[in-house]
TORBA-915465 format. One line per 2 residues: number of its first residue (from 0); their letters; for each residue x, y, z of C-alpha. Coordinates in steps of 0.25 Angstrom, whole numbers, plus 5000, padded with zeros to 4 digits. Example, Ala and Ser with C-alpha at 12.3 -4.5 7.8 and 13.67 -1.06 7.14 Angstrom:
! residues 2
0) AS) 5049 4982 5031; 5055 4996 5029 $
//
This chain:
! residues 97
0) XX) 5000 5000 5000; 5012 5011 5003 $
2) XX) 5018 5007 4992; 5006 5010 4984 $
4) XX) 5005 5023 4991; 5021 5026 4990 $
6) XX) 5020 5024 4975; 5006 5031 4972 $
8) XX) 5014 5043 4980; 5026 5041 4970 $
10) XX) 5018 5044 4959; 5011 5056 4964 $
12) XX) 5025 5061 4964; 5029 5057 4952 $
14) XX) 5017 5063 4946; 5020 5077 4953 $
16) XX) 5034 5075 4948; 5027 5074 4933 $
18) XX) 5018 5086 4936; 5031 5096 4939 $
20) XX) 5038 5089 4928; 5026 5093 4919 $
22) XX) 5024 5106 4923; 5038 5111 4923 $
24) XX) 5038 5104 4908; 5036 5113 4897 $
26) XX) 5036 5110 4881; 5033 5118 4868 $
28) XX) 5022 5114 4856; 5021 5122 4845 $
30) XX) 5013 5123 4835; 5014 5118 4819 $
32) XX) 5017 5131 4815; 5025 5136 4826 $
34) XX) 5016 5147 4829; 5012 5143 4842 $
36) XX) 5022 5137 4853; 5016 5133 4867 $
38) XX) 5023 5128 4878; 5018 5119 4889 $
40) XX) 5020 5112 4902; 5020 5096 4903 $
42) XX) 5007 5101 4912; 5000 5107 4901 $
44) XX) 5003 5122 4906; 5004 5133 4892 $
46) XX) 5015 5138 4897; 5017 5147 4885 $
48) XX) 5010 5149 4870; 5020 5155 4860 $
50) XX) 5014 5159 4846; 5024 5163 4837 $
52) XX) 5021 5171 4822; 5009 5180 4820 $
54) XX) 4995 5179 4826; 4989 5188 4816 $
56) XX) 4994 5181 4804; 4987 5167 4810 $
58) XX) 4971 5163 4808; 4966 5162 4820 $
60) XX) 4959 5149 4820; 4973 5143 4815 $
62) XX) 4981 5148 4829; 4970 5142 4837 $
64) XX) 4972 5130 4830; 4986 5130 4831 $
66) XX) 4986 5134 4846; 4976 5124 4848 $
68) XX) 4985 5112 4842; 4999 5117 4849 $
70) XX) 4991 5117 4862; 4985 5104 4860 $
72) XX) 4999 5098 4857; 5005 5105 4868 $
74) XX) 4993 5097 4879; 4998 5084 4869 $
76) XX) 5012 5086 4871; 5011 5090 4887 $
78) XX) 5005 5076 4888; 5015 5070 4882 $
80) XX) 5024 5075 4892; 5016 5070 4904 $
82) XX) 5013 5057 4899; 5029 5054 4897 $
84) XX) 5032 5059 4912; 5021 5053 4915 $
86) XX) 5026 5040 4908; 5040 5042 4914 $
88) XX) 5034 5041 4930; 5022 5029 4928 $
90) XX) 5027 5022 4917; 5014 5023 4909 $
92) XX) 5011 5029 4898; 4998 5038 4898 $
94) XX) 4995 5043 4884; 4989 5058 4885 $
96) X) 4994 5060 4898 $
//
């Protein structure tokens, strides 16, 4: 029974230990063209958008569109982040973690 508890308790701290690790990562995605850069923490914090080049000179429904896919490929690439530390602690391969 303790050593249940004593490895439950393990884990919690390894699992902190992931949180900081995640929150103190950070990472870039930009988008096809370039134009719009956005960088990320592993817990999915913006910390900064970056848009290089003219906003006048772009149609407005295609900067939505290309902030729309960085962003979602920034979430894709913060959970592939955590899914590798998470891997590296349990051993387990959780997809879309």
């Amino acid at each position: 029974m303790f050593d249940k508890l004593k490895a439950l308790m393990d884990m919690q701290k390894k699992m902190q230990e992931i949180k900081r690790e995640l929150d103190n990562s950070s990472f870039e995605i930009s988008s096809a063209d370039g134009f719009i850069r956005i960088s990320m923490n592993g817990s999915q914090e913006v910390r900064n958008v970056e848009i290089t080049g003219n906003l006048e000179a772009l149609d407005k429904k295609k900067f939505e569109q290309t902030l729309k896919d960085t962003y979602n490929k920034a979430i894709k690439r913060s959970h592939e982040i955590a899914a590798e530390k998470m891997k590296n602690v349990t051993g387990l391969n959780l997809p879309g973690m």
